[in-house]
C-alpha positions in Angstrom: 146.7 214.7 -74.9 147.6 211.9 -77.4 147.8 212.6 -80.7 146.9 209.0 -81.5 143.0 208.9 -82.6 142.9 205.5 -84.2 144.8 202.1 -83.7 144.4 200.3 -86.3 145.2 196.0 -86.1 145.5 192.7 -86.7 146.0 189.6 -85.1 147.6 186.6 -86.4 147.5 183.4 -83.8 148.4 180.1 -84.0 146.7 177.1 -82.3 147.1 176.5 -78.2 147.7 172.8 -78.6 148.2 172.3 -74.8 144.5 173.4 -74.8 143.4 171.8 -77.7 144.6 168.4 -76.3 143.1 169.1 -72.7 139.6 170.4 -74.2 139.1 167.9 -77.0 141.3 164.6 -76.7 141.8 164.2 -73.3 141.9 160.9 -73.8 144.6 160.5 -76.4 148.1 160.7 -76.1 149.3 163.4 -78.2 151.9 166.1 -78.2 150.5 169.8 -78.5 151.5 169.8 -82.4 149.9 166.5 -82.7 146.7 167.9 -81.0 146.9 170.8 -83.7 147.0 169.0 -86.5 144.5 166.8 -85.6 142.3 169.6 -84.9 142.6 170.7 -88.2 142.1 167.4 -90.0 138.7 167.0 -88.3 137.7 171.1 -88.9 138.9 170.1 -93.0 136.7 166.7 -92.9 133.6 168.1 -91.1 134.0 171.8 -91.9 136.5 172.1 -95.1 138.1 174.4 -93.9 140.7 173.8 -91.4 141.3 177.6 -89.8 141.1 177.0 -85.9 138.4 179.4 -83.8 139.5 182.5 -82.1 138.5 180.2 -78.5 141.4 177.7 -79.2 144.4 180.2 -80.4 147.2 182.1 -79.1 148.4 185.4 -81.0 152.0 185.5 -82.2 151.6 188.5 -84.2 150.1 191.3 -83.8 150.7 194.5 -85.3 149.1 198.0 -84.8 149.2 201.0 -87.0 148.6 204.3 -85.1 146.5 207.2 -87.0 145.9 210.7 -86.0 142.2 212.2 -85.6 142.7 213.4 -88.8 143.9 210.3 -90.1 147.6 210.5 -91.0 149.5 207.3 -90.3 152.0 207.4 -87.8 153.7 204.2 -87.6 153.0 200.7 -87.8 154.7 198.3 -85.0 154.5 195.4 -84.1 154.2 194.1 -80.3 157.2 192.5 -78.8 159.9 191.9 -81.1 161.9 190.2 -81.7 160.5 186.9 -79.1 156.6 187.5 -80.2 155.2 185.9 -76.7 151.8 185.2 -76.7 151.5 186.7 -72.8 153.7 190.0 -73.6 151.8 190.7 -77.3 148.5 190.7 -75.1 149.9 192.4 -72.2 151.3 195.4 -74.4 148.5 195.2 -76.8 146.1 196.7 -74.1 148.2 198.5 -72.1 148.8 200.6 -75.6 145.3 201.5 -76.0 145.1 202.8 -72.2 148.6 204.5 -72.9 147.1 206.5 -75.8 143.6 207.5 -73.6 141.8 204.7 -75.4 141.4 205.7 -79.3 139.2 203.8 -81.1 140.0 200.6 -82.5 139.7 199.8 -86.4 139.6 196.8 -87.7 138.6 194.4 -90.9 136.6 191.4 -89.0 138.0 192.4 -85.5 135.0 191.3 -83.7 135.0 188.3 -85.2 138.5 187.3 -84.6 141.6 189.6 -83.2 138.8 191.0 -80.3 138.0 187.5 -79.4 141.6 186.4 -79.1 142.6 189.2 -77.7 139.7 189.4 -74.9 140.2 185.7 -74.0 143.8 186.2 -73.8 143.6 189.3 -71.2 141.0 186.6 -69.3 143.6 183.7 -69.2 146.3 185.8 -67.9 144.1 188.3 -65.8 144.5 191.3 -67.3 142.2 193.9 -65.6 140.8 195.7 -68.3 137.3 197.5 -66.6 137.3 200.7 -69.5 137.1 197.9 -72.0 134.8 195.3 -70.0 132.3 198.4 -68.7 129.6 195.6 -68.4 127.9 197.8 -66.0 127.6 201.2 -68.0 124.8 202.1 -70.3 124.5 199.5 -73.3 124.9 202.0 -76.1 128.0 203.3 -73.7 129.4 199.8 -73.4 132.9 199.5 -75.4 132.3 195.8 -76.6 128.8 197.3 -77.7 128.8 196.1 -81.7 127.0 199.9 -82.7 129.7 201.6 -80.4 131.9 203.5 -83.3 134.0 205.8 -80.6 135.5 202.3 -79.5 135.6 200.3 -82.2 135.1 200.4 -86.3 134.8 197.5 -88.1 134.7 197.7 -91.8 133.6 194.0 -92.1 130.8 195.4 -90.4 130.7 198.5 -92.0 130.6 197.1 -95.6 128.6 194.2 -94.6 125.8 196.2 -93.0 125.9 194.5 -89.8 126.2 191.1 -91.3 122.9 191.8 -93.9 125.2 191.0 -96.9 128.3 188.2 -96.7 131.3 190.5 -97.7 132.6 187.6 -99.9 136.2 188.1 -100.4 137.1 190.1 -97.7 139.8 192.3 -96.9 141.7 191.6 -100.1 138.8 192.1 -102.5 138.3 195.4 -101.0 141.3 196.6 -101.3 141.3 195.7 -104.9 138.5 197.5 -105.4 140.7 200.5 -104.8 143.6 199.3 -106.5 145.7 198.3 -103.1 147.7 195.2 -102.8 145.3 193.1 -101.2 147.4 189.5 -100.3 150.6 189.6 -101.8 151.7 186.0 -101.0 151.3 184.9 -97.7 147.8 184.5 -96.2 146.1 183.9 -93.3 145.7 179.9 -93.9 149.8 179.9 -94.2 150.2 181.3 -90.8 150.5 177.7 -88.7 153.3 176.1 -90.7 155.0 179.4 -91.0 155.0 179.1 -87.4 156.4 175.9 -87.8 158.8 176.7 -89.9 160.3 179.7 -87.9 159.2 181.7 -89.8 158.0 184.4 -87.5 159.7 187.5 -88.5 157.8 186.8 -92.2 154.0 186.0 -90.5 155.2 189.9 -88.8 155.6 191.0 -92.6 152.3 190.0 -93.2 150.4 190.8 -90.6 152.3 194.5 -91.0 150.7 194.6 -94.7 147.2 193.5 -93.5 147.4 196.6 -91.2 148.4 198.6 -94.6 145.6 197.4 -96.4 142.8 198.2 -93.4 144.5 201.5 -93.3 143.7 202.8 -96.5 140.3 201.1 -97.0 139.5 202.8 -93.4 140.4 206.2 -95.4 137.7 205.4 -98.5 135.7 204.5 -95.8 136.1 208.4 -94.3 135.7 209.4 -98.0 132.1 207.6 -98.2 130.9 209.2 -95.0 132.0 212.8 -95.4 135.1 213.3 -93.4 137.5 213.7 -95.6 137.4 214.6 -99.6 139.2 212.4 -102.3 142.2 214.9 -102.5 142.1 214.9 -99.2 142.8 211.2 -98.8 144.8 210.9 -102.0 147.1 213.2 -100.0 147.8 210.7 -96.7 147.8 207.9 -99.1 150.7 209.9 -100.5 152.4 210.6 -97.0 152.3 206.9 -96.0 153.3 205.7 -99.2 156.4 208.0 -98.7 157.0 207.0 -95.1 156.8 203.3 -96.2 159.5 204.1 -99.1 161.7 205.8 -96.5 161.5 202.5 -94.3 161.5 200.0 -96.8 165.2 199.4 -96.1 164.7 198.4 -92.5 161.5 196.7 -93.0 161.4 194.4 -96.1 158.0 193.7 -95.9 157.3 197.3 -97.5 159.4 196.9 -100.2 157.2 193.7 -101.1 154.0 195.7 -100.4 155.3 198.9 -102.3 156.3 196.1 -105.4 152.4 194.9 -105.3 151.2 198.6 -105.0 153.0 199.5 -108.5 151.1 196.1 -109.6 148.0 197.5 -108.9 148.5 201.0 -109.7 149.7 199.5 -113.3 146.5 197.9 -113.4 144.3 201.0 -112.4 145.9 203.0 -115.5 145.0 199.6 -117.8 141.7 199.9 -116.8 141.5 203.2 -117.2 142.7 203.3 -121.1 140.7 200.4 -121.5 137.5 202.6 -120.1 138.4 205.4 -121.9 138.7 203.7 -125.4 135.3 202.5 -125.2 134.1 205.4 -124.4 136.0 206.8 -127.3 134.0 204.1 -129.5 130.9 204.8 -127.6 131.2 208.6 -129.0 132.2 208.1 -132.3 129.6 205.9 -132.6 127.2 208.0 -131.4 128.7 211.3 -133.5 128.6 208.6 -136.9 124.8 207.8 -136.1 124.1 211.6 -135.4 125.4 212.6 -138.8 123.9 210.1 -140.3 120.6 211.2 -139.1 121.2 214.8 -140.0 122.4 213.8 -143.7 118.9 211.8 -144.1 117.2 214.6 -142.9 118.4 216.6 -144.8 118.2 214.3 -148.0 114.4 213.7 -146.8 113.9 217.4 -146.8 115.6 217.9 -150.4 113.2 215.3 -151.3 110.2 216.7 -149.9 111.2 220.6 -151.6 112.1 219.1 -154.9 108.4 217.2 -155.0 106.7 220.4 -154.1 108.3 221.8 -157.0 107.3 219.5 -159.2 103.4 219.7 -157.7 103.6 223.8 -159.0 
């Protein structure tokens, strides 16, 4: 049996401009970069924003992090170093998950986007896939079912309610909350002319520390719920931290993330001395006005003694 309960993800993908150009300029004579970037212009113009849907993308990074059922990190990988092939990332991304007997998937906004891209992308290339696609069982059963939990958390939807509240900020102001690094340089918007660049091995980096950060706000997630205590997961934050120190050398990316952590952690203890001096304030405040109640009490009761004296 696998020891691997949870794989945690994320998906980073750039635009397919061969479709792009088939799909929506068929007309025009463009190259697939040219077909990209003027997808984009148009998305910025009518949209203003020019981050290209999970339909019209093809994933160049993709990195998993694998947890134990009761929660401790393994590893985080990611899939086919060092070419990063749109076909092999898919192929080995789902032959993973039936490799470790189908744990359940966690992600921040996965059904939104990495599920999407990673669905269409066993379609294009005919991936059979009938234990995810189980169309045909019982809805509640179903893995793609948005309320199944055994197949797939995620903590968009979990903090979102199921879409009743925007989650404004997303996976970095979460991770703030609890003092984690959050986006540390390189975000999601960057990922295209990193791309272009050749700059694959650093949209890797990044997609490795997006993995970090859903990591540990899946563990305050298990805290909220009742499955684990908050010694409990200050303890694995503790082991991964250490396994990230010990593999900081041969993964720069954790050095960077480990730099931001001690940013954050600098910050937590700010806040803290800044929390405790008012309350500090607060309570003198509150001893000063409770003396000075008792001391016109007692004056009033002086008072009220010496003119019953004078009344005999």
């Amino acid at each position: 049996m696998s020891d691997v309960r949870y794989l945690i993800f994320d998906v980073e993908a750039v635009g397919d401009g061969d479709l792009i150009h088939r799909v929506r300029y068929p007309d025009e004579e463009l190259t697939p970069r040219e077909a990209i970037e003027k997808y984009q212009a148009d998305l910025l113009e009518q949209t203003g924003r020019d981050v290209i849907p999970p339909t019209q993308v093809e994933p160049i990074s993709v990195a998993v992090g694998k947890v134990t059922k009761d929660f401790r990190l393994l590893d985080v990988a990611v899939l086919d170093p060092p070419h990063f092939r749109p076909e092999h990332i898919i192929r080995r991304f789902w032959q993973g998950w039936l490799h470790y007997e189908r744990p359940t998937l966690v992600t921040f906004n996965g059904r939104g986007y990495d599920l999407p891209v990673l669905e269409l992308g066993a379609f294009r290339y005919g991936i059979s896939l009938p234990a995810w696609f189980n169309v045909e069982s019982r809805s509640f059963e179903q893995s793609r079912n948005r309320y199944n939990i055994d197949r797939h958390i995620d903590l968009q939807d979990f903090f979102s309610n199921y879409s009743a509240v925007r989650v404004n900020g997303g996976l970095n102001l979460i991770s703030n909350l609890i003092y984690k690094p959050g986006k540390s340089g390189v975000d999601g918007s960057q990922v295209q002319g990193l791309y272009y660049d050749g700059e694959v091995e650093k949209i890797n980096d990044y997609c490795r520390c997006d993995v970090l950060d859903t990591y540990f706000v899946f563990l305050r997630t298990r805290v909220l719920i009742g499955r684990l205590s908050l010694e409990d997961e200050q303890t694995l934050v503790d082991d991964a931290r250490t396994m990230l120190e010990a593999q900081a050398d041969e993964h720069p990316a954790y050095q960077h993330y480990l730099e931001y952590w001690d940013r954050r952690i600098e910050q937590q203890q700010s806040a803290a001395e800044v929390e405790q001096g008012a309350k500090d304030v607060a309570d003198s405040e509150s001893a000063e006005t409770s003396e000075s109640a008792e001391n016109a009490e007692a004056s009033e009761s002086a008072d009220t003694s010496e003119s019953t004296g004078s009344d005999s």
